[in-house]
C-alpha positions as CSV (number, residue, x, y, z in Angstrom):
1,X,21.8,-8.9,-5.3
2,X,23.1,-10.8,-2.5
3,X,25.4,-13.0,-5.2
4,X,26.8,-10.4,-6.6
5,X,28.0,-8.8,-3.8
6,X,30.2,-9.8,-0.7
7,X,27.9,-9.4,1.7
8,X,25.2,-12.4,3.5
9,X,21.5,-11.7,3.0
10,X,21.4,-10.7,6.9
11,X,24.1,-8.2,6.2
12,X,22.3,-6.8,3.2
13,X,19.1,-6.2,5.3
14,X,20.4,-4.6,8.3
15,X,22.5,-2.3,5.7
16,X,18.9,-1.6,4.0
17,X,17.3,-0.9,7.8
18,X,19.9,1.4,8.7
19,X,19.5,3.3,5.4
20,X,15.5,3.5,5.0
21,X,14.6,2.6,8.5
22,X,12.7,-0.6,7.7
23,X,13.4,-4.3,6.5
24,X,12.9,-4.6,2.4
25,X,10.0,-7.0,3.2
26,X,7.8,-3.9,4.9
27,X,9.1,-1.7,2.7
28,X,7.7,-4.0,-0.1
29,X,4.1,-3.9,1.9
30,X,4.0,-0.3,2.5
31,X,4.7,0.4,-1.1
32,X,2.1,-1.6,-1.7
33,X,-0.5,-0.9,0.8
34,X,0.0,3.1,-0.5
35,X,-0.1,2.2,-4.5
36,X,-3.9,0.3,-2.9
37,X,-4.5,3.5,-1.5
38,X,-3.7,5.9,-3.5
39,X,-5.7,3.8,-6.5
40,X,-8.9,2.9,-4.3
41,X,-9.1,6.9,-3.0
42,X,-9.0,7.3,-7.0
43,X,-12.0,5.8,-7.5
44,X,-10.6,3.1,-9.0
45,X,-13.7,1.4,-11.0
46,X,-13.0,-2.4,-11.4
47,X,-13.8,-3.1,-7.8
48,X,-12.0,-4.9,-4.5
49,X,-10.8,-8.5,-5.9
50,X,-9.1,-6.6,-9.0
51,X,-7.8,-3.6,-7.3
52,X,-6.1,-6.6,-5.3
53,X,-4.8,-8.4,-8.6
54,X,-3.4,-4.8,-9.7
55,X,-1.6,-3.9,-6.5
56,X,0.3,-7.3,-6.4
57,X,-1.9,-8.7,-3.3
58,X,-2.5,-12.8,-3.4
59,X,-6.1,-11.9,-3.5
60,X,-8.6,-9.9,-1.7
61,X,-8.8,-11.1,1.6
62,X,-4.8,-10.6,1.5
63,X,-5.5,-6.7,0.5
64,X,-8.0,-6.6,3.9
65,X,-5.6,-7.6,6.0
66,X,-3.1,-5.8,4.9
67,X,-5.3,-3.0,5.3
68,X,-5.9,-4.0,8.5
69,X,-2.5,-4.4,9.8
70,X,-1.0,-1.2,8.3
71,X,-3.5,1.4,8.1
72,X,-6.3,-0.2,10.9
73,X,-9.5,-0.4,8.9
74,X,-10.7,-1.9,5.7
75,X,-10.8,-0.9,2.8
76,X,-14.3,-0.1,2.6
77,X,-13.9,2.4,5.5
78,X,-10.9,3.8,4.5
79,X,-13.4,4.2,1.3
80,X,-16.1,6.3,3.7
81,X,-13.7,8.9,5.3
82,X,-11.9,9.2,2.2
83,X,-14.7,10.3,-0.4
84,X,-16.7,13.0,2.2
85,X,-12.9,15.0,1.4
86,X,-11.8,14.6,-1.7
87,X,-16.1,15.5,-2.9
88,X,-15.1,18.5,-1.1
89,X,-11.7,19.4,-2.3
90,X,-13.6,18.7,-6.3
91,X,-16.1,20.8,-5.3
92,X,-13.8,23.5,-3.9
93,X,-11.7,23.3,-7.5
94,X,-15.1,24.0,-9.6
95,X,-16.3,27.0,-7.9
């Protein structure tokens, strides 16, 4: 993108700040980190190292920290506060 236009890669990303309100590399890992998410509070079945693999993470330990630095817990407890609810919003749609 940068090539084909005539602006430097610093110029591109502040352009890209002012307009979202974050540099494209967080952008990148909060897109990510919510795909992780939104898959693991799916009940995604193939487990941590390939929920990882799927989301575009260098491996698992990558996907904890990420975890970790954006939404400040693992993804095992994100895991526990997130099931109680959605057993009780699935229960709530069967009744």
């Amino acid at each position: 993108m940068v090539s084909e236009s005539d602006y430097s890669h610093r110029h591109l990303i502040s352009l890209f700040r002012e307009q979202v309100g974050v540099p494209p590399k967080l952008y990148g890992r909060i897109l990510r980190f919510q795909r992780a998410t939104r898959m693991l509070g799916s009940g995604y079945p193939h487990g941590l190292a390939a929920l990882a693999a799927d989301c575009g993470y260098y491996d698992q330990a990558h996907m904890v920290r990420e975890f970790r630095s954006l939404g400040g817990c693992t993804p095992g407890t994100y895991l526990t506060s997130v099931w109680p609810q959605l057993d009780q919003e699935l229960n709530a749609l069967h009744l």
